[in-house]
C-alpha positions as CSV (number, residue, x, y, z in Angstrom):
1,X,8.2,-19.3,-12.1
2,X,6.2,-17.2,-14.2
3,X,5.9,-13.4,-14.1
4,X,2.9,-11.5,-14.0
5,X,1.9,-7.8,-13.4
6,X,0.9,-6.3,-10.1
7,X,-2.4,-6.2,-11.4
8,X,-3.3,-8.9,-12.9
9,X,-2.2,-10.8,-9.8
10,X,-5.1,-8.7,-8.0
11,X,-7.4,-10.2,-10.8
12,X,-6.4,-13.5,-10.8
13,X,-7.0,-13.2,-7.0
14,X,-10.1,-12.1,-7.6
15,X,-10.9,-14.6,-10.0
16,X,-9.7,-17.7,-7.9
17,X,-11.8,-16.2,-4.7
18,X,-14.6,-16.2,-6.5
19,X,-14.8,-19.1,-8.5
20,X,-13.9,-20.7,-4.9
21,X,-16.5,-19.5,-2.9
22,X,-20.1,-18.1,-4.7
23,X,-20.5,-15.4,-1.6
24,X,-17.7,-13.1,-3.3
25,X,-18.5,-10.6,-5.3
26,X,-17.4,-7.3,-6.4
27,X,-18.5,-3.8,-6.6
28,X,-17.5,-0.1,-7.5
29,X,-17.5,2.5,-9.6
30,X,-16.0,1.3,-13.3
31,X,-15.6,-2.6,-12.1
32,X,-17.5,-3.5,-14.8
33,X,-16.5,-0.5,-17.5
34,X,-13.8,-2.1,-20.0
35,X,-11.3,-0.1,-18.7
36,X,-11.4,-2.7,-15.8
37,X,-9.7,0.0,-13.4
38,X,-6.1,-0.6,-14.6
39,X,-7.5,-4.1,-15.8
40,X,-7.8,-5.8,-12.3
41,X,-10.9,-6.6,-12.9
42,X,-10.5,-7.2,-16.7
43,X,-13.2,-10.5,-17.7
44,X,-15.0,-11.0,-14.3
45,X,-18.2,-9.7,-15.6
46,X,-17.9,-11.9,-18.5
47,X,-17.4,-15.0,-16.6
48,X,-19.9,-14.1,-13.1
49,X,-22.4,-12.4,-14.3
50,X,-24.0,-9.0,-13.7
51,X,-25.2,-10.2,-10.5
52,X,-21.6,-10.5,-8.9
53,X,-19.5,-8.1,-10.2
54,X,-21.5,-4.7,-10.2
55,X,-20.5,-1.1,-10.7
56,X,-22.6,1.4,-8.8
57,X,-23.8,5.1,-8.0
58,X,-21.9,8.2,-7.0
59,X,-23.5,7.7,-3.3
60,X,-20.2,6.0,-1.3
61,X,-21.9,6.3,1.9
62,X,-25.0,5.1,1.1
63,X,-23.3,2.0,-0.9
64,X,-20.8,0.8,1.5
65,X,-23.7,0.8,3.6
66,X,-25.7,-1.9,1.4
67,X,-21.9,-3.5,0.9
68,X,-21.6,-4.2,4.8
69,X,-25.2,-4.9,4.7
70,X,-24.9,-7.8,2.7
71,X,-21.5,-8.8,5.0
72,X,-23.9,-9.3,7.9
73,X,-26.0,-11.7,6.0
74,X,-23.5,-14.1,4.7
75,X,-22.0,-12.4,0.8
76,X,-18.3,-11.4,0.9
77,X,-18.0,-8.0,-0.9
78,X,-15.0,-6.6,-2.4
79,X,-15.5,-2.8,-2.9
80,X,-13.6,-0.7,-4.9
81,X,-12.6,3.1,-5.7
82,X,-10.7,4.0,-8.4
83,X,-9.4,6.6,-5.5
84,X,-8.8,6.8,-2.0
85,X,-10.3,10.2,-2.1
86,X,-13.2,9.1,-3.0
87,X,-14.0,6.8,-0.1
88,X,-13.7,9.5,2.0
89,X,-17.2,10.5,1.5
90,X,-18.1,6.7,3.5
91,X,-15.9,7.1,6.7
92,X,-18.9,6.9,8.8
93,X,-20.3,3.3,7.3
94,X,-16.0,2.7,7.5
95,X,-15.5,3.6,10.6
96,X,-18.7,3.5,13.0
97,X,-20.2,0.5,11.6
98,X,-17.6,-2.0,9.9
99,X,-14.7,-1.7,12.1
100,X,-16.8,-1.7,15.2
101,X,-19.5,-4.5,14.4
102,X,-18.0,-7.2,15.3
103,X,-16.4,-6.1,18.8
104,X,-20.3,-4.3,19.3
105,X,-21.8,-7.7,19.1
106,X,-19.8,-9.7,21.3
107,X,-18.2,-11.3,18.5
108,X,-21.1,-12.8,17.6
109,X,-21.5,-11.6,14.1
110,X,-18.3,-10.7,11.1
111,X,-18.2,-8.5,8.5
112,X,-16.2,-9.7,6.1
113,X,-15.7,-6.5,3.7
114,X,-12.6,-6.1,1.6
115,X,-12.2,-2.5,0.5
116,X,-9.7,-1.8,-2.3
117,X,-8.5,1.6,-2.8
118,X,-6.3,3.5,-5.4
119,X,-3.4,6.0,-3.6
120,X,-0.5,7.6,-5.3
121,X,0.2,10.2,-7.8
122,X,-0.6,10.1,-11.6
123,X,-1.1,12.9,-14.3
124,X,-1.6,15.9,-12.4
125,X,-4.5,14.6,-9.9
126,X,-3.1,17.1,-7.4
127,X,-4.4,17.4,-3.8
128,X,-7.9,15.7,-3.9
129,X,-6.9,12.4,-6.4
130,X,-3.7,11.2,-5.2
131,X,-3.4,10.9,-1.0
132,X,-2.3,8.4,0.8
133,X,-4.2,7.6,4.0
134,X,-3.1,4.7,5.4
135,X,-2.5,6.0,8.8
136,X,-6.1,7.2,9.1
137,X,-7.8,3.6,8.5
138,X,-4.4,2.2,10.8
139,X,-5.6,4.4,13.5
140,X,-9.1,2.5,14.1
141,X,-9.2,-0.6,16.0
142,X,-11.0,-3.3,14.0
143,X,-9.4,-2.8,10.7
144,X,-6.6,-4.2,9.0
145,X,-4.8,-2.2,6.5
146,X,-2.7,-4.0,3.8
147,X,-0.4,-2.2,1.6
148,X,1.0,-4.9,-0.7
149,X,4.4,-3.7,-3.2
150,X,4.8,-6.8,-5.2
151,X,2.9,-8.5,-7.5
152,X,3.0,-12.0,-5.9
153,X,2.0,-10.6,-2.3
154,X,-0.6,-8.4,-4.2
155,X,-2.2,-11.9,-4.8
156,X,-1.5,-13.5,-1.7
157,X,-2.4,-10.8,0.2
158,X,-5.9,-10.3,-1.3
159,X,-7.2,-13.9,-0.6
160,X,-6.5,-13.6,2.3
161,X,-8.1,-10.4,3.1
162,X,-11.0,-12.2,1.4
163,X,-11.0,-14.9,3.2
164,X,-10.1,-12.8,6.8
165,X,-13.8,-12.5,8.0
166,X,-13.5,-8.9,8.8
167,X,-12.9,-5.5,7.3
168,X,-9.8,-5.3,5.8
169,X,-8.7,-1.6,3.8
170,X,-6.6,-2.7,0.7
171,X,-3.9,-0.2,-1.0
172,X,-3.0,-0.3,-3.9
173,X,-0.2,2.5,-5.2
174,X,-1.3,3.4,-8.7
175,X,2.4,3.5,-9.9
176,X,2.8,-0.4,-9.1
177,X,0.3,-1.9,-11.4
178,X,2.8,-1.9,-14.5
179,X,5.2,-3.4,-12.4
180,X,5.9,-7.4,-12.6
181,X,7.6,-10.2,-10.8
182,X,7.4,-14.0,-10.3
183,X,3.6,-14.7,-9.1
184,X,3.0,-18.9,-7.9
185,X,0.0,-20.4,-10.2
186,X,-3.3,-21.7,-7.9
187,X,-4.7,-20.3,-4.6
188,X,-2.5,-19.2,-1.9
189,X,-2.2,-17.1,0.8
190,X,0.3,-14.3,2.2
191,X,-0.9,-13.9,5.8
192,X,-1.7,-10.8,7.1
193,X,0.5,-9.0,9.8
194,X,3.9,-10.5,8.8
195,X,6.8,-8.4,6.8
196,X,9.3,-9.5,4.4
197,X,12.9,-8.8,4.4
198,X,13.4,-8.0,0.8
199,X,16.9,-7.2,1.2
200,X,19.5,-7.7,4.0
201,X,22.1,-5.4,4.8
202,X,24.3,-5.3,8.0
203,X,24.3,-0.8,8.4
204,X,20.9,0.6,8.5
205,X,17.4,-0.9,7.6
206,X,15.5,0.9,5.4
207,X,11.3,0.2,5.6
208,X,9.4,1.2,2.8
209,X,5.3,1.2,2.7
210,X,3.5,0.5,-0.7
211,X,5.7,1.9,-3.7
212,X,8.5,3.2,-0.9
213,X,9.3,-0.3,-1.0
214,X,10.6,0.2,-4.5
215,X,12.2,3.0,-3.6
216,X,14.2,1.9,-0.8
217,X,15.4,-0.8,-3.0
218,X,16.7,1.6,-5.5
219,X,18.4,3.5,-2.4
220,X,20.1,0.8,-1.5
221,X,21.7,-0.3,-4.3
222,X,23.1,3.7,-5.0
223,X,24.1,3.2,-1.6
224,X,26.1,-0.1,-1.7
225,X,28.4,2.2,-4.2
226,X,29.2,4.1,-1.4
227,X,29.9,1.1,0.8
228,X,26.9,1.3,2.6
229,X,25.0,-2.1,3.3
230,X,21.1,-1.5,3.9
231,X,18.6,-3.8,4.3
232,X,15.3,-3.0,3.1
233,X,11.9,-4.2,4.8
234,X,8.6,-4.3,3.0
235,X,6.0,-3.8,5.8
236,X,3.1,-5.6,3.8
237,X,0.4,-4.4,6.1
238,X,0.5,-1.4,8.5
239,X,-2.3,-2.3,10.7
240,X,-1.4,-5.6,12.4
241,X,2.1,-3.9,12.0
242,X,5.0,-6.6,12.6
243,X,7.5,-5.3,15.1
244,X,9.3,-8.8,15.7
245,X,10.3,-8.6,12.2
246,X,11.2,-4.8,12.3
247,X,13.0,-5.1,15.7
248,X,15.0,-7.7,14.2
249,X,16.5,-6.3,11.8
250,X,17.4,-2.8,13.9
251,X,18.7,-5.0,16.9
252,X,21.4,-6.1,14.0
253,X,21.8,-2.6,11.9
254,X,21.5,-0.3,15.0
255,X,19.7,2.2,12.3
256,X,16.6,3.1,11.3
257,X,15.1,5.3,8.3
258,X,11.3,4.8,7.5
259,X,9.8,6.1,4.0
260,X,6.5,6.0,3.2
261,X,4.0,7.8,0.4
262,X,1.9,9.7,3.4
263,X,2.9,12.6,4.6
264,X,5.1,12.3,7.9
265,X,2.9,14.0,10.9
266,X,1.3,11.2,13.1
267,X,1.8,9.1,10.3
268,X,3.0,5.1,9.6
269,X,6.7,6.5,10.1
270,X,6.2,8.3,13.3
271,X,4.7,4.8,14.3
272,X,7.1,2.5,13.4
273,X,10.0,4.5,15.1
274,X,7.8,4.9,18.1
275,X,7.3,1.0,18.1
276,X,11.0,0.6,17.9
277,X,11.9,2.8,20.3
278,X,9.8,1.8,22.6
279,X,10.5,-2.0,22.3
280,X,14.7,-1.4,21.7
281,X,15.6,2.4,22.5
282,X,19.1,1.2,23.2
283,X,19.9,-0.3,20.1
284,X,19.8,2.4,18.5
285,X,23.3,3.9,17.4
286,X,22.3,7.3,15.6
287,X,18.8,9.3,15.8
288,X,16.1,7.5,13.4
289,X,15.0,9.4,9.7
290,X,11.7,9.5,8.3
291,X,11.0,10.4,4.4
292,X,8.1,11.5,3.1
293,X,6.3,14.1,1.2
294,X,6.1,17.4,2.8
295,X,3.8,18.4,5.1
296,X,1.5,20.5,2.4
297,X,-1.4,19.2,-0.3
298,X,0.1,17.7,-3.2
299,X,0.5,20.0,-6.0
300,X,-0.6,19.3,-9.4
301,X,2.0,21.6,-11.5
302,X,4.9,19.0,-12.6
303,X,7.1,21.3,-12.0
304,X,6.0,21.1,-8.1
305,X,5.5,17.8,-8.2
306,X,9.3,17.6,-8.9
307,X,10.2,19.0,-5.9
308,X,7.2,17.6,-3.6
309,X,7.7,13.6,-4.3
310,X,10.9,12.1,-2.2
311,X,12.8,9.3,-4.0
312,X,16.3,7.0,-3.7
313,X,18.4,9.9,-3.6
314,X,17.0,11.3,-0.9
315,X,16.7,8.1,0.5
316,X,20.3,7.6,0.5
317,X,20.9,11.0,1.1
318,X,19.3,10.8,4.6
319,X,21.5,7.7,5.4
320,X,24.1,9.1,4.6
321,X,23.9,11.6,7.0
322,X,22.7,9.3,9.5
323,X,26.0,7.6,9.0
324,X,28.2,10.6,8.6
325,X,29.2,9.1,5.4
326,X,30.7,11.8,3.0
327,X,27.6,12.8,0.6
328,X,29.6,14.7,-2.6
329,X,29.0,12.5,-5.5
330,X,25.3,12.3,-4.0
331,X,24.6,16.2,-3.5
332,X,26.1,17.0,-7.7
333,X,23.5,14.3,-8.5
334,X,20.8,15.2,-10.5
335,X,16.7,15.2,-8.8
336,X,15.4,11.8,-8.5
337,X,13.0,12.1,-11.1
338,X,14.1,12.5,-14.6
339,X,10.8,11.8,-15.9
340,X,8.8,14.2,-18.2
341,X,6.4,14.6,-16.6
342,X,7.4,13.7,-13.3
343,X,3.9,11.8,-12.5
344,X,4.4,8.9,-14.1
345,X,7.0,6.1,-13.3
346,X,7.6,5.7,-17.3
347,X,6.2,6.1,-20.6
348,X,3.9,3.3,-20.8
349,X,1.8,4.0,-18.2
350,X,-1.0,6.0,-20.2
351,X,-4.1,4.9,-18.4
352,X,-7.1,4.5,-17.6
353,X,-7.8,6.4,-14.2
């Protein structure tokens, strides 16, 4: 199969949706600026026109507004901020109107309103540029939250979040769009709500959100050198969360860790172990972990930033303990992030945003 990069599986997903159906467009600050926001929307102007693929004011409120506007009457808008952050400034249009219309109504009307948004760290951006919110759209009813870690679900998952009928809050980790892996040619579809098992293990499972997912792959592999066998769960979305898949795999490892790029505090760890403990407290052999950044705003300083961003060796760090396996060769082990700077997964990733 043929290998592509995370994003330009996001714009071949865009390109198939809306060369399939003449409702899609797209709209956001710098869709149309050659930069292309990390290229996933490189060529779409050229090929749709300026009438479907549309950059737009610094007035997020006011334009998400018109986006869900145009929902209501039939288009299929795909919005897009270069960050997270900056969607912030249209919670209300987010939260009061496009999660709620549809229940409001009677089911009577949709919105069908894909939002993609930028999270992760990258070149100093510090505490306003770089946060990861998922928890916050998780935590309201009416919208699904989709954190895809692979190029090939990055695809599947956006048709279908297209095609879903109803809001849907799309994350994609800036440190993932360099990243490739075998993506199938044509339209299909990864549904929404369902994780994959991307590794199996019989001794602890590991779940990972977004870029955690590479992470907890890299854990797993410095801890099969200490004879530890993890499996490793990519969650795919947050919000429909699959617990039969999750529950699963602790009913046969008996231990949990969860890592995630949010912080930890009421966050998609502290949900996922309250899920499994809820649904299979007694399976549980030792007390679950959680890994995440700490609970302060992300510094901008590399040499913070060192410090701030957890990685696989304190992934397999924390297993180790939860396993009481001896953690020596681990503890002389250099910080998980021999990179200079320490914002950016490797030298080739220079830009744009």
């Amino acid at each position: 199969m043929r290998e592509l990069k995370f994003f330009q599986a996001i714009n071949e997903a865009m390109d198939l949706s809306m060369a399939a159906d003449p409702a899609v467009y797209t709209i956001g600050l710098g869709v149309p600026d050659p930069k292309s926001i990390f290229g996933s929307t490189k060529g779409l102007l050229e090929k749709y026109g300026p009438e479907r693929v549309l950059d737009m004011p610094a007035s997020e409120n006011g334009m998400t507004g018109v986006a869900i506007g145009s929902a209501l009457v039939g288009m299929k808008p795909v919005m897009t901020h270069q960050r997270l952050d900056f969607a912030l400034l249209s919670l209300d249009q987010i939260v009061n109107q496009a999660a709620k219309w549809h229940y409001m109504f009677g089911g009577q009307q949709n919105v069908p309103l894909v939002i993609r948004m930028i999270v992760g760290r990258g070149w100093g951006q510090g505490p306003q540029h770089s946060q990861s919110l998922q928890s916050w759209f998780a935590h309201i009813p009416g919208l699904k939250v989709v954190v895809p870690a692979t190029p090939d679900d990055a695809k599947g998952l956006l048709i279908s979040s297209i095609e879903d009928g109803n809001p849907v809050i799309f994350l994609e980790h800036r440190w993932l769009y360099n990243t490739f892996g075998p993506v199938p040619e044509g339209m299909y579809r990864t549904p929404l709500g369902r994780a994959r098992v991307r590794r199996t293990g019989s001794d602890v499972t590991i779940v990972g959100v977004s870029y955690a997912v590479l992470e907890s792959l890299r854990a797993a592999e410095i801890l099969t050198d200490l004879g530890v066998d993890a499996e490793v769960i990519d969650v795919c979305t947050v919000s429909p969360l699959d617990c039969e898949t999750l529950l699963a795999s602790v009913r046969k490892t008996g231990r949990l860790l969860v890592a995630d790029t949010g912080w930890s505090s009421c966050g998609v760890t502290a949900e996922v172990i309250a899920s499994m403990a809820e649904r299979g407290y007694g399976m549980l052999k030792a007390a679950p972990r959680r890994v995440t950044p700490p609970p302060c705003p992300t510094p901008t300083t590399p040499a913070l930033s060192r410090y701030f961003y957890p990685g696989p060796h304190e992934l397999a760090m924390a297993v180790c303990e939860m396993l009481e396996v001896p953690t020596d060769s681990l503890a002389a082990a250099p910080l998980d992030l021999p990179r200079t700077p320490p914002d950016i997964p490797d030298p080739s990733f220079t830009g744009p945003f």
